[in-house]
MIGU-885125 format. One line per 3 residues: number of its first residue (from 1); their letters; for each residue y, x, z of N, C-alpha, C. Coordinates in steps of 0.05 Angstrom, whole numbers, padded with zeros to 5 digits. Example, Ala and Ser with C-alpha at 12.3 -4.5 7.8 and 13.67 -1.06 7.14 Angstrom:
// MIGU-885125
1 = as = -00114 00264 00156 -00090 00246 00156 -00066 00264 00156; -00045 00257 00142 -00021 00273 00143 00001 00258 00157;
This chain:
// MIGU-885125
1 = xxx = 02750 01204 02050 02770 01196 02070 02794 01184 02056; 02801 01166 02066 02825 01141 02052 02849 01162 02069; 02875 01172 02044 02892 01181 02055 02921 01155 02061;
4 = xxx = 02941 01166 02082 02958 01147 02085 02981 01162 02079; 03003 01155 02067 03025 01176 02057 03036 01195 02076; 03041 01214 02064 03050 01234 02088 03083 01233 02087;
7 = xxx = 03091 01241 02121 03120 01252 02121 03121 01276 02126; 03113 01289 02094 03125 01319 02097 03142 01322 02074; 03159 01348 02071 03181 01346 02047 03170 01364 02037;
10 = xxx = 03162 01370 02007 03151 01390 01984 03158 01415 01988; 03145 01425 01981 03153 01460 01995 03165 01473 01968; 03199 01469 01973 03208 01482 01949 03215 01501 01955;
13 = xxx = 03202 01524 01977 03208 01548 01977 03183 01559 01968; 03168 01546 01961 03139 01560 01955 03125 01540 01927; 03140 01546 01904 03142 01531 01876 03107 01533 01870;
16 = xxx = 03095 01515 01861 03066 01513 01851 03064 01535 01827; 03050 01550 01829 03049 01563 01809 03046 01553 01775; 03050 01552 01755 03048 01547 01732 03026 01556 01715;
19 = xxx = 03002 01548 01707 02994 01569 01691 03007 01560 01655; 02995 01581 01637 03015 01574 01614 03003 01550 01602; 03022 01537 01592 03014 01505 01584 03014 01513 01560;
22 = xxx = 02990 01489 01551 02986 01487 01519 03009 01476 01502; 03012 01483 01481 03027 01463 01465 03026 01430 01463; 03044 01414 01461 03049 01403 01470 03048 01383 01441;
25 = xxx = 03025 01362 01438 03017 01349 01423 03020 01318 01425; 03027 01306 01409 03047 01279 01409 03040 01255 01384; 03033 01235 01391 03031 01218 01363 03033 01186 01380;
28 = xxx = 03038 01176 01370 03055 01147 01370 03027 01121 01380; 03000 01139 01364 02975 01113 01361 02962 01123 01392; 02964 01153 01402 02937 01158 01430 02957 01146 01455;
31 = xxx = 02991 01140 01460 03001 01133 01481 03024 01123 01476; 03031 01099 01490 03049 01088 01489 03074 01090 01511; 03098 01103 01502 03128 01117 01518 03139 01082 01516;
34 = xxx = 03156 01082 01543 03180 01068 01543 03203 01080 01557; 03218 01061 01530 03246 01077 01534 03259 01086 01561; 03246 01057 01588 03262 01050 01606 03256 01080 01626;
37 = xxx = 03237 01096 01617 03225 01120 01629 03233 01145 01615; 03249 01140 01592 03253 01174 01582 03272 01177 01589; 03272 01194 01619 03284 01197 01637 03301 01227 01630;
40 = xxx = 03320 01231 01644 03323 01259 01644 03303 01278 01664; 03290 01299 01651 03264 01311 01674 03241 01301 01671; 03242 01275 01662 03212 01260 01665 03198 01256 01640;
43 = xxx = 03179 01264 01640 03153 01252 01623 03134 01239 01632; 03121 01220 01610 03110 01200 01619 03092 01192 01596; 03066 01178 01599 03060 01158 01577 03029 01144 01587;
46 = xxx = 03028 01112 01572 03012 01101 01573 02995 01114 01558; 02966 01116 01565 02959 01122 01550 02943 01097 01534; 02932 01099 01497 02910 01090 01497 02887 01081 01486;
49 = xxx = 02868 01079 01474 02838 01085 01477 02836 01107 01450; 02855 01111 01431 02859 01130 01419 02863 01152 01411; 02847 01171 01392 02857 01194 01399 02833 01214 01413;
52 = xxx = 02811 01205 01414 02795 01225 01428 02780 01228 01421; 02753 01227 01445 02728 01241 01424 02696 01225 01442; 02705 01208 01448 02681 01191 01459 02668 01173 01440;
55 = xxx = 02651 01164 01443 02636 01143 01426 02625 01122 01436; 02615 01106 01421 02601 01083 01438 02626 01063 01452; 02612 01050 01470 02631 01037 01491 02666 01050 01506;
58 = xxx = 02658 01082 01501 02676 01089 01511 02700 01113 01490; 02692 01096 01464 02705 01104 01439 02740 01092 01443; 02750 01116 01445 02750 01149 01445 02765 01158 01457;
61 = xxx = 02785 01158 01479 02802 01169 01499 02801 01163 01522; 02772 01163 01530 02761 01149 01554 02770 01170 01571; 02794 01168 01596 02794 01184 01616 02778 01180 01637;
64 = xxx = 02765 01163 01637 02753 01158 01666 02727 01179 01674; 02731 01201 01696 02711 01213 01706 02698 01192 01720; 02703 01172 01727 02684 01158 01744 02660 01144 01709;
67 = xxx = 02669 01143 01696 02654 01123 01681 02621 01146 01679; 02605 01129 01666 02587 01143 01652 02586 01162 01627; 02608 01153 01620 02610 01176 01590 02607 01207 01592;
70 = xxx = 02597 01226 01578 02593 01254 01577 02614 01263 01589; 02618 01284 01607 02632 01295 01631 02657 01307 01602; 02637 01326 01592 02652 01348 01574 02670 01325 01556;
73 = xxx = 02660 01307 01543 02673 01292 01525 02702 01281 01542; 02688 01269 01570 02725 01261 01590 02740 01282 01590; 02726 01298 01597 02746 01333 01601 02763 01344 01575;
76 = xxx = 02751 01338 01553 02766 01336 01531 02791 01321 01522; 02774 01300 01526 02797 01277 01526 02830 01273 01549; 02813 01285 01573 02828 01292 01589 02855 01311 01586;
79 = xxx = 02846 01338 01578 02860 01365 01561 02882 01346 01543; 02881 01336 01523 02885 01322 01499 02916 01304 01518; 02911 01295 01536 02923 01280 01548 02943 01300 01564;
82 = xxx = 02938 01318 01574 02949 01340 01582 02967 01356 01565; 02961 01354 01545 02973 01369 01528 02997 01356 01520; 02995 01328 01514 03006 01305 01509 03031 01307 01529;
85 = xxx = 03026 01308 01546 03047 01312 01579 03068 01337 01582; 03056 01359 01564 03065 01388 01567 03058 01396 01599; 03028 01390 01605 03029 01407 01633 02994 01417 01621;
88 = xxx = 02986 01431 01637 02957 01450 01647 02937 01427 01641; 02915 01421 01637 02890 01410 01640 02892 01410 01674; 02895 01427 01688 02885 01424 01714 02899 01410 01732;
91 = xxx = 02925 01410 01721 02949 01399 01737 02952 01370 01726; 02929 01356 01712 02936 01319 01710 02911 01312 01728; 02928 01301 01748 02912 01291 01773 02902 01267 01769;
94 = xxx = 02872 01260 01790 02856 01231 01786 02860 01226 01813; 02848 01204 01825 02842 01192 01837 02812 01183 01843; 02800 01179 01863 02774 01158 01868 02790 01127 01875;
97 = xxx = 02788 01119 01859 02809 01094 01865 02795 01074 01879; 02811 01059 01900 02791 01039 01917 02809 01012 01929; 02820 01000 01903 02833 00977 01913 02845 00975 01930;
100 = xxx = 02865 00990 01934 02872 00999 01968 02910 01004 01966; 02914 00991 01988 02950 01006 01986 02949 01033 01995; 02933 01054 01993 02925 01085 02001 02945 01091 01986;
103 = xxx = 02965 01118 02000 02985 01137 01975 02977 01160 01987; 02976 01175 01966 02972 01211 01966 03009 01214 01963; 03011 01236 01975 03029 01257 01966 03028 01283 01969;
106 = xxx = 03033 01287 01936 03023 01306 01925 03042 01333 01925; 03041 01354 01935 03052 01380 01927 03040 01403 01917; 03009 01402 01915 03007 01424 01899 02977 01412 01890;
109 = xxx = 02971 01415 01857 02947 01405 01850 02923 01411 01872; 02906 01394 01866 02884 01398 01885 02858 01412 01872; 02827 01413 01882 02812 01431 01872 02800 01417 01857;
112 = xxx = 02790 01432 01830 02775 01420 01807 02758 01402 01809; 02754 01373 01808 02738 01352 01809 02744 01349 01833; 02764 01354 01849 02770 01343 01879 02783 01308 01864;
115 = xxx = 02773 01287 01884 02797 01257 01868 02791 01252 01896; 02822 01260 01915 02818 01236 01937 02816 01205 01950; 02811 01194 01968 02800 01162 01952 02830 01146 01964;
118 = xxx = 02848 01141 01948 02873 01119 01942 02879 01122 01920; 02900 01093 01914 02903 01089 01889 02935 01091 01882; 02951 01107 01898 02978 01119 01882 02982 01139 01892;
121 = xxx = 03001 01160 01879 03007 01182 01883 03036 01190 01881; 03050 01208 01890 03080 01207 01892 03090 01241 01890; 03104 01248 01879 03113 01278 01886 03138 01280 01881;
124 = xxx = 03154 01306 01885 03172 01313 01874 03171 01342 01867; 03142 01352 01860 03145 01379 01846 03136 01379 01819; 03148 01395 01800 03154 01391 01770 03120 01401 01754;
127 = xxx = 03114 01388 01740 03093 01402 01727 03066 01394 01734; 03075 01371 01754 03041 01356 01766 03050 01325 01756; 03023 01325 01740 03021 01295 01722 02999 01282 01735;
130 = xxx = 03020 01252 01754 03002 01240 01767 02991 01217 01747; 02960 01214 01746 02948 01198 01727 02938 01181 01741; 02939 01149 01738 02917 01135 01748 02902 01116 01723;
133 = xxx = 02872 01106 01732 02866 01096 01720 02859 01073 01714; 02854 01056 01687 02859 01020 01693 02840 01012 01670; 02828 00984 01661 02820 00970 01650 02823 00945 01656;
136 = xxx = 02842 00925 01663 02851 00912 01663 02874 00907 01688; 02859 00921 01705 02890 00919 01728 02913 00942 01715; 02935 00930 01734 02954 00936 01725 02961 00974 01739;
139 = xxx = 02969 00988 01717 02987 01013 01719 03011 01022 01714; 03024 01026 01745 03052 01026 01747 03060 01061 01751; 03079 01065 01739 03091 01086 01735 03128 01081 01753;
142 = xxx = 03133 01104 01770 03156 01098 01776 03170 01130 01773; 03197 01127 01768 03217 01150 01770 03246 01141 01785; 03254 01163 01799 03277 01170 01808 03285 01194 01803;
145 = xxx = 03301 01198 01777 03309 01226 01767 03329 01230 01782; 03343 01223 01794 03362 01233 01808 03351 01249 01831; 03328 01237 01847 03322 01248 01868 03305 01269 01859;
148 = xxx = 03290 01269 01839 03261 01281 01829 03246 01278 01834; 03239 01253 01842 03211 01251 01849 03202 01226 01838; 03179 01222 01822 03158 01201 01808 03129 01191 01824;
151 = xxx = 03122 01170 01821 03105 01160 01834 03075 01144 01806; 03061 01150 01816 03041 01124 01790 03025 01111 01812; 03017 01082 01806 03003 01066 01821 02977 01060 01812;
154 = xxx = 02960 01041 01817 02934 01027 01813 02937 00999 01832; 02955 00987 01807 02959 00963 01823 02933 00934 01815; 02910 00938 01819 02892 00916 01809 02897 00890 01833;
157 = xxx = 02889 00869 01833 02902 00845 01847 02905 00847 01878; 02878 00874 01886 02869 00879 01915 02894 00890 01917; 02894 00914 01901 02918 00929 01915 02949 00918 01910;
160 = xxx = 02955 00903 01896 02969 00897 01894 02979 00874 01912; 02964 00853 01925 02956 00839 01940 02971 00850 01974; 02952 00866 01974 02948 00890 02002 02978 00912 02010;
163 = xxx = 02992 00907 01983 03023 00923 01981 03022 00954 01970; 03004 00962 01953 03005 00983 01938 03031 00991 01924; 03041 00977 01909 03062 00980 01905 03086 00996 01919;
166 = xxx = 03096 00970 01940 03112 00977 01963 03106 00998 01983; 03074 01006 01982 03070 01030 01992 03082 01060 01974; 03075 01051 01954 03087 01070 01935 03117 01087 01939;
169 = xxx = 03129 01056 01935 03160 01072 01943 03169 01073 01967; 03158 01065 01985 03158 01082 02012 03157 01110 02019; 03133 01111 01999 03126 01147 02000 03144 01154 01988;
172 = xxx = 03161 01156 01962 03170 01158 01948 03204 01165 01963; 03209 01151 01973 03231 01147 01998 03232 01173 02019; 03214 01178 02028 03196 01192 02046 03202 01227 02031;
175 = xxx = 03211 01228 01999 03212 01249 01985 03234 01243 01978; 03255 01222 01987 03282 01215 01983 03293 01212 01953; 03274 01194 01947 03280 01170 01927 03296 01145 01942;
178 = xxx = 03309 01135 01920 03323 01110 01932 03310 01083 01917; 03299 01065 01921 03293 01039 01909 03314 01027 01891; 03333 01033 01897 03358 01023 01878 03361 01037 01856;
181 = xxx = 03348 01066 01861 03355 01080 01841 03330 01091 01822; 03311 01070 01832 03283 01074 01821 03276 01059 01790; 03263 01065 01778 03258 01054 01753 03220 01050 01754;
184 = xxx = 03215 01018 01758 03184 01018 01759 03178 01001 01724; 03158 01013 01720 03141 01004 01692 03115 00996 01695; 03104 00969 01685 03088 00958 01693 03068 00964 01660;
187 = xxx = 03041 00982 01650 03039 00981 01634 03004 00955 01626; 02999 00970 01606 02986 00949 01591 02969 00938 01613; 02964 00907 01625 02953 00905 01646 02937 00867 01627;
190 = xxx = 02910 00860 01639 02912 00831 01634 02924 00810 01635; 02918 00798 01618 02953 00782 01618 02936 00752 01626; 02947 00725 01634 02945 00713 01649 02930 00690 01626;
193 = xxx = 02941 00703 01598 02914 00680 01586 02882 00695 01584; 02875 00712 01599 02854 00715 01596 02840 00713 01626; 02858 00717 01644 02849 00720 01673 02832 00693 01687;
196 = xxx = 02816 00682 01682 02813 00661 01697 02806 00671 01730; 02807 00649 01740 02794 00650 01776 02788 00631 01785; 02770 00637 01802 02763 00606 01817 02779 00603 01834;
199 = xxx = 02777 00581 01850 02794 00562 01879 02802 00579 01899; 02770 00596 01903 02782 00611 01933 02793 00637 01923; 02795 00644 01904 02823 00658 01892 02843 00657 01900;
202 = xxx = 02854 00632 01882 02882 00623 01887 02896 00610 01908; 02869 00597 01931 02881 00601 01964 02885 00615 01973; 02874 00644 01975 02879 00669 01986 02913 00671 01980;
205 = xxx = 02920 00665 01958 02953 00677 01948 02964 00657 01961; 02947 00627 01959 02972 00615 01967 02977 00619 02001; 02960 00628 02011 02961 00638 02048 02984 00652 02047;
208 = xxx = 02983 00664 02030 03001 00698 02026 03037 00676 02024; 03034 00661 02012 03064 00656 02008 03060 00635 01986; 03072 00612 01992 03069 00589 01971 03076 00592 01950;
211 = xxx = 03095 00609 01944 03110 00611 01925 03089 00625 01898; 03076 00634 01906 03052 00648 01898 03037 00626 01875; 03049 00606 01882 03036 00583 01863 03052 00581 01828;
214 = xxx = 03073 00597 01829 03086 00602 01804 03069 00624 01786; 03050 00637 01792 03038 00654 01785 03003 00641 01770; 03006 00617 01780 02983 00602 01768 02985 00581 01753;
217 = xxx = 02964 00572 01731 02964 00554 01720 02937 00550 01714; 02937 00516 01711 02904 00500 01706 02894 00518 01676; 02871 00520 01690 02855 00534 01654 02830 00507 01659;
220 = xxx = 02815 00512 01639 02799 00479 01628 02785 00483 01649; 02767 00489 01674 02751 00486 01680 02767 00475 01714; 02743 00452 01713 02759 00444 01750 02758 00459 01761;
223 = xxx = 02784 00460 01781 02782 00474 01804 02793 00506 01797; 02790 00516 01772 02800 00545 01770 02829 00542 01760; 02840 00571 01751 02868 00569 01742 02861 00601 01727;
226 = xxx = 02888 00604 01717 02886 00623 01706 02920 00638 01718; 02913 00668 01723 02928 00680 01747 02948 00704 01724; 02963 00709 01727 02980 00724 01719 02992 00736 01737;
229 = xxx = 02975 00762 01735 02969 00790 01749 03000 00807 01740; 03007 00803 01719 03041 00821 01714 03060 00808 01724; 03058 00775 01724 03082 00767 01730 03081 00770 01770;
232 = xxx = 03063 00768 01784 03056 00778 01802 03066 00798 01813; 03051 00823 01807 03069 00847 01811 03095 00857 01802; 03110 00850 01779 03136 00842 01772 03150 00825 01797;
235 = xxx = 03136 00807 01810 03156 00804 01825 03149 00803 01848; 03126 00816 01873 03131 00840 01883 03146 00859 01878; 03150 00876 01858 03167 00901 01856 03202 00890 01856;
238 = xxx = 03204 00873 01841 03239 00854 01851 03242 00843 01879; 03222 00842 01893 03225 00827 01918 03232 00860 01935; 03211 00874 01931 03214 00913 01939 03243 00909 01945;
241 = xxx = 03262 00912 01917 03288 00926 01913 03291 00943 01889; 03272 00946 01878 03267 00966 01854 03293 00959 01837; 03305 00976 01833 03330 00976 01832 03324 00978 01792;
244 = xxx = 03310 00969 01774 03293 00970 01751 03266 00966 01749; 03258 00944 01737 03238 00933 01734 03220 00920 01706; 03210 00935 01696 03197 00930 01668 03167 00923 01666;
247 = xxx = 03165 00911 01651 03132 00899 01635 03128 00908 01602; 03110 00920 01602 03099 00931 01573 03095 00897 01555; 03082 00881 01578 03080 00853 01561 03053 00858 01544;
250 = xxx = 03026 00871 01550 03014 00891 01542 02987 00873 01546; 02968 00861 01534 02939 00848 01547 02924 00869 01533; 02908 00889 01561 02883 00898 01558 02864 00878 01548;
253 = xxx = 02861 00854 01554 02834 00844 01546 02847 00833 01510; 02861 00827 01505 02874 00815 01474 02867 00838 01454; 02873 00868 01460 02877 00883 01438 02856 00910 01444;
256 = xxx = 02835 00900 01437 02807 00915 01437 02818 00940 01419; 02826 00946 01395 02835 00964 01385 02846 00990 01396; 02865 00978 01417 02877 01002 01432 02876 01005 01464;
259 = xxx = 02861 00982 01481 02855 00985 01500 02826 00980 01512; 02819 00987 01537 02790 00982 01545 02801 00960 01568; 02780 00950 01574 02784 00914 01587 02762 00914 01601;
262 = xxx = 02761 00918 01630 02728 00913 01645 02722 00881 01643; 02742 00869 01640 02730 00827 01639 02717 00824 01606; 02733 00839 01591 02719 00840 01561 02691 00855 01557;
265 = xxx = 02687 00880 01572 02662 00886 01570 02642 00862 01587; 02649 00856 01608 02618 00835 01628 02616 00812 01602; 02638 00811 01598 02633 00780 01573 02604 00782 01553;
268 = xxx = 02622 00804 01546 02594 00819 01521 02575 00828 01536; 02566 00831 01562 02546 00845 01577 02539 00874 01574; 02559 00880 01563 02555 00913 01554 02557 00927 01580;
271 = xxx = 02542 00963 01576 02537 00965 01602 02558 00986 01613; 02589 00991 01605 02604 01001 01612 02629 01002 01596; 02647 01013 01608 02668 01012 01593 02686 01035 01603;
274 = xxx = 02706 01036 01583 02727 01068 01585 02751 01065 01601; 02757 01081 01607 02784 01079 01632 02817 01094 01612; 02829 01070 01613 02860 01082 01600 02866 01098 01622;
277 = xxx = 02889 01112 01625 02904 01129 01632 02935 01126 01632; 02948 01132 01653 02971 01127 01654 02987 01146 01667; 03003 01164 01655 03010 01185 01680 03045 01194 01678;
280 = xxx = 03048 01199 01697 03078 01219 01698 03083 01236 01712; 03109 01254 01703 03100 01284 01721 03134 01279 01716; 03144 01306 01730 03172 01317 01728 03173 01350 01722;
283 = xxx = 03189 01348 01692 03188 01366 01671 03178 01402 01690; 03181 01411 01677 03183 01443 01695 03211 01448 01675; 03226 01460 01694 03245 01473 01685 03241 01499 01667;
């Protein structure tokens, strides 16, 4: 069932319980922090493909439960990531993600291998690390430390397209965040020299709003272009109000080393690929 954001306010008379968190493990190569997010309260990090314990195609910080890789090996990797956050294994939330402007809002973790099907999430209770996941679309992370409440997206072109985003801080609003006082981060996403598309692509955007044509450029082949998916949602999120607005400047498909890329695996015809991770939570006191 596709959820639609809710108007309810977090039940801070009835605090999520805590269980005791692991130590809290940190290195510079498995995730990438920006500054524009070390927030007061907030933690955060890209994650990426480093640092774990997968192999093959999905060597080695493959979070994706949806992929094919060994359950126990994601679950590991998962933990690892958790740890990384200073919250529970149980409390870094997924998604069944479905290209969709769908928002969850979240107040108390959900049940083990529960992933309801949208692609952002929003809270304002401390100690739940909302994660989503990406290989070339874009993963947006938002905070409003003032209000306390953080949001993460799955902005790939559908959803982003469709207003994922702007659904985001709606919900987000809804938990009395302010857009002005919001800080969105756009992280490692395909970058526009790798993106090609065909024609009826780039009519679809241009239906959407002409202006939409600053977002394209001729690549060698007639008739296609090549689309720049960050500069895109960059400015959706300035058109929002997002009162802060950042790009990692980051190509999943360029830097095989540290990211996984679903347009880089079909190239090679390989028969899968690993899912980065991207998450943020608000601290526990």
């Amino acid at each position: 069932m596709t959820s639609e954001p809710k108007n309810s306010e977090p039940k801070a008379s009835q605090p999520t319980p805590q269980p005791e968190k692991p130590p809290r493990s940190r290195s510079a190569a498995v995730a990438i922090e920006v500054e524009a997010l070390r927030l007061p309260g907030v933690t955060h990090a890209f994650f990426t493909r480093q640092g774990g314990v997968s192999e093959g195609f999905y060597a080695s910080l493959n979070g994706g439960v949806g992929s094919s890789d060994d359950i126990v090996r994601v679950g590991e990797n998962r933990r690892r990531m958790a740890a990384y956050l200073g919250v529970s294994a149980s409390h870094l939330l997924g998604l069944y993600q479905i290209h969709s402007p769908d928002v969850i809002t979240v107040e108390t973790p959900w049940r083990d291998g529960e992933r309801p099907r949208a692609d952002a999430m929003v809270t304002a209770t401390p100690g739940i690390a909302l994660g989503v996941s990406s290989a070339d679309c874009g993963p947006l992370l938002f905070a409003d430390p003032q209000a306390g409440v953080v949001g993460a997206a799955h902005a790939g072109w559908k959803g982003a397209f469709t207003g994922v985003a702007e659904a985001t801080l709606a919900a987000m609003e809804e938990l009395g965040a302010r857009r002005e006082a919001t800080t969105a981060v756009l992280g490692p996403t395909i970058s526009r020299e790798a993106y090609e598309v065909g024609p009826e692509f780039r009519e679809r955007f241009m239906e959407q709003d002409a202006g939409n044509a600053a977002h394209f450029t001729p690549s060698g082949r007639d008739g296609h272009a090549m689309f720049d998916l960050p500069a895109y949602i960059v400015a959706r999120l300035t058109l929002a109000g997002v009162g802060r607005v950042f790009d990692t400047s980051l190509c999943t498909y360029g830097d095989e080393k540290r990211f996984y890329s679903y347009r880089r695996t079909t190239h090679r015809g390989e028969g899968d690929y690993g899912r980065l991770i991207a998450a943020i939570a608000l601290a526990t006191r």
